[in-house]
N, C-alpha and C positions, 0 to 999 in steps of 0.2 A: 504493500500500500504506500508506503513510504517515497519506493523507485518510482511510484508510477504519478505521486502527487509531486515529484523533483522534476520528472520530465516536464508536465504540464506547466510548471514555474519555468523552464530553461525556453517553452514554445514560446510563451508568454513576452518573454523578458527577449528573446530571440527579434522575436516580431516587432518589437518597441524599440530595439535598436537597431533595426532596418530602418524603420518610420525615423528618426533621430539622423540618422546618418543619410536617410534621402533626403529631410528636410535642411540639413547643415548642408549638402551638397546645393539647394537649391535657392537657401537663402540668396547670397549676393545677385543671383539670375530673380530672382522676386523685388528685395529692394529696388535694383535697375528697373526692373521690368513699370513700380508704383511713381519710382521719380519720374521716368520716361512719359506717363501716361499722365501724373499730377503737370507736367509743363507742356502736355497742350491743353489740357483743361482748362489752367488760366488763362495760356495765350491765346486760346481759341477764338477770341470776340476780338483780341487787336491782329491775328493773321487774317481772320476771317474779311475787317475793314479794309484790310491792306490787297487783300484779293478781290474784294468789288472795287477799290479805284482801278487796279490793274486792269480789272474787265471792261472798266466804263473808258479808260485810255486807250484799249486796243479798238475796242467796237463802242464809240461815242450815241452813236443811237439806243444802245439801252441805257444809257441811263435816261432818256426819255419816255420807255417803252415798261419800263420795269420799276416796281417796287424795292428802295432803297432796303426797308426791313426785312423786306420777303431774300432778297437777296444778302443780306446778311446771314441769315438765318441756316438756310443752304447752304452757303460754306463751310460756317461752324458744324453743322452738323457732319457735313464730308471731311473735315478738319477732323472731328471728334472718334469719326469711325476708321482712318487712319493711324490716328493715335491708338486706337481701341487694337486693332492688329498689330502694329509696330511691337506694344507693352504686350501682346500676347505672344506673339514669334520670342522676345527676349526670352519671356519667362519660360517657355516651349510647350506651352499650350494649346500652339495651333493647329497641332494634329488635329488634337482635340475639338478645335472650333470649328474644322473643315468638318469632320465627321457629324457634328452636331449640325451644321448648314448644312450639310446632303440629307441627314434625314429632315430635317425641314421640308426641302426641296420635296420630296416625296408626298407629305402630308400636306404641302402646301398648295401640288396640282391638284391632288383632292379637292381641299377647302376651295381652290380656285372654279373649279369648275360649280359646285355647289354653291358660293357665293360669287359667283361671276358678276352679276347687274349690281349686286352691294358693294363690293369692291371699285365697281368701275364708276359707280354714283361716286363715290369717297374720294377717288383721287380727281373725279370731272371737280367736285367741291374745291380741292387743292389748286383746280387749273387754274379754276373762274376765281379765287382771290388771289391769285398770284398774275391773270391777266387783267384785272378789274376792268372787264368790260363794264361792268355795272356796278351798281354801289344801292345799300339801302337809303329809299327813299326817290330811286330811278322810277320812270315811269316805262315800260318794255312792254314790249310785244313777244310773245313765244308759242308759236303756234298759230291755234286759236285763242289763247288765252292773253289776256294784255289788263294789265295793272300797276299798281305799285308795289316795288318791293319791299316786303315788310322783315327780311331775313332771310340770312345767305349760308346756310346748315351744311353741312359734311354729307349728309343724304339729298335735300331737299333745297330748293328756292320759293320760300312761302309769297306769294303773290296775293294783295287785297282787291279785286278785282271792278270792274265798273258798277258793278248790280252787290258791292258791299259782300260778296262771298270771299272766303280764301281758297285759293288755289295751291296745292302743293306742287309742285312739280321737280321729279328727279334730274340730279344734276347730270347726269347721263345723256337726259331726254335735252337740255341747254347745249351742252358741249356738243354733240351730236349734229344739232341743227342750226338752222341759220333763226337768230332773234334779234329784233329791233329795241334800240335805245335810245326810247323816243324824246328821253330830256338832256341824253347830246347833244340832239337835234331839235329844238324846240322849234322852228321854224317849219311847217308843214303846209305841203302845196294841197290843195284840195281838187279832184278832178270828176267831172259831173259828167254823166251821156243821158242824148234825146234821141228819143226815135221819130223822125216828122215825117210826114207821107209826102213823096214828090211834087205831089201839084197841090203842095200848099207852097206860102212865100215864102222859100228859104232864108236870104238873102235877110229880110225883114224881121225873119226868126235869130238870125245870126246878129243883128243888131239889138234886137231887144234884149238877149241875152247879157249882150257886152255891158251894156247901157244899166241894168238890172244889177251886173259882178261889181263896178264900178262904183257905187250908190253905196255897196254894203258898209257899214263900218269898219269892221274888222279885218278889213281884206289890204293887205301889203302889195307896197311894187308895182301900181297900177299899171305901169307901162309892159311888163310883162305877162297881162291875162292874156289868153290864147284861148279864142272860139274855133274852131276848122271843124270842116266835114273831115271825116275819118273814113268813111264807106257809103254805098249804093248800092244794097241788094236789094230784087224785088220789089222798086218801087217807093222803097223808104232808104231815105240821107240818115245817116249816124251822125248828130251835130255833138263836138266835145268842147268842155270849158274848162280850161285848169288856171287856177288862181291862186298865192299864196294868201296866207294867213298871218296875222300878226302873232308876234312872241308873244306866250302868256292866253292866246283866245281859245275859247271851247270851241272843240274844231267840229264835233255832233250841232250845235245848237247854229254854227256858223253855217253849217251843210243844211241845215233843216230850214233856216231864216232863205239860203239862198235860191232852194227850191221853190218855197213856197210865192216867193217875188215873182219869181221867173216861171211859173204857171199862171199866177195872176196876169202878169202882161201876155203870155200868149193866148190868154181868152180875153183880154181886152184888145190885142192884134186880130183877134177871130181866126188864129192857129190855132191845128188841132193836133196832137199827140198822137201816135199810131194805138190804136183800140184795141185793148188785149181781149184776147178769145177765153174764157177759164171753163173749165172743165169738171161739174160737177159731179160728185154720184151719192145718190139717195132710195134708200128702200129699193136698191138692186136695178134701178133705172140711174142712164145716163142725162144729164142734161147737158144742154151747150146753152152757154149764156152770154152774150157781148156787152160790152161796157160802155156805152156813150156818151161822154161828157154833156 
């Protein structure tokens, strides 16, 4: 009993000065390995500024194009995960690390393929504040959808929209597509079409028009409204009218005031509008109906 609790004492005590003797060996590769990694930690935020003027000196257009933070930010962390290798190769951990990043790798096409749309929302999130097309408090268009924006989320672009609902929409679905940023652009042309029947007076029709865009308030740049016929099918002129708008005007209520002008003069001209045919159906009969001013 004696021999056999002397061995387990000698396993013991065997084993403890392996572990002693590995970790004596490993010290000074450790120390180096924390100094190494503690000096880019702190220098990380003055390398990081020294590497955006560098970028903005070779390629002078980003620094118009890009976020001085956002670009901060970037370095340091490419800074950081340099350093994070470097202090790992000293210490000789990086077998270690490689092996541990391939099984990642593994797990990660999994998780990729199963979060594919979540992932790809989260870094679209990443694009759109690091290109700020847009900003909270923009007014945009995206889609069908067009509001303000009320939050610009990692998943989502929460949009308040004209009818006072919110909209969610994935950042996926922004990055993806082509969207309007309508308070870049405050300045909006407005563009109106008439269907007029050939042998009414065009001509007549085309001046009352002008005569009517001109009168409105709100309407900018007078010397650039544009009436033109557009087309001639069948009998009926396509007459078009496009006008800008002032900064700042409701561009619905400017569209609706300019309409309704310019239907009043052409029944004070005694123009008539091409008459839509509508197509009903009731209790399993068709009807046809025409619309006569």
């Amino acid at each position: 009993m004696e021999k056999t609790g002397l061995r387990y004492v000698d396993v013991v005590y065997k084993v403890l000065e392996n572990w002693y003797l590995t970790f004596a060996e490993l010290t000074p590769k450790l120390v180096v390995g924390i100094i190494v990694f503690s000096f880019f930690l702190f220098t990380s935020k003055y390398l990081s500024q020294i590497a955006v003027k560098l970028l903005h000196k070779f390629f002078p257009k980003s620094k118009k194009e890009s976020s001085l933070v956002t670009l901060i930010s970037v370095f340091r962390f490419l800074i950081m995960i340099m350093g994070t290798f470097i202090s790992l190769e000293i210490m000789g951990f990086s077998g270690f690390l490689w092996k541990f990043i391939g099984s990642l790798g593994v797990a990660g096409v999994i998780a990729g393929v199963a979060l594919k749309d979540l992932v790809s929302s989260i870094f679209s999130g990443m694009l759109i504040g690091i290109d700020k097309a847009y900003k909270v408090g923009d007014y945009i268009t995206i889609g069908n959808h067009s509001g303000t924006v009320q939050e610009i989320g990692f998943l989502t672009t929460k949009l308040l929209t004209d009818d006072g609902k919110k909209a969610y929409i994935p950042n996926q679905v922004v990055f993806n597509a082509p969207f309007y940023n309508i308070t870049a652009s405050p300045q909006r042309r407005i563009i109106l079409n008439f269907e007029i029947p050939a042998d009414e007076d065009i001509s007549k029709a085309q001046k009352g028009i002008l005569e009517i865009v001109k009168s409105l308030e709100n309407v900018d740049r007078l010397d650039s409204i544009e009436v033109i016929f557009t087309d001639l099918k069948q009998g009926v002129f396509n007459l078009q009218a496009k006008f800008w708008m002032k900064v700042g005007a409701n561009m619905v209520q400017l569209k609706s005031e300019a309409l309704l002008k310019i239907k009043q003069r052409f029944d004070a001209d005694g123009i008539q509008l091409v008459t839509p045919t509508s197509i009903s159906i009731t209790n399993g009969e068709i009807g046809i109906n025409e619309n006569h001013d």
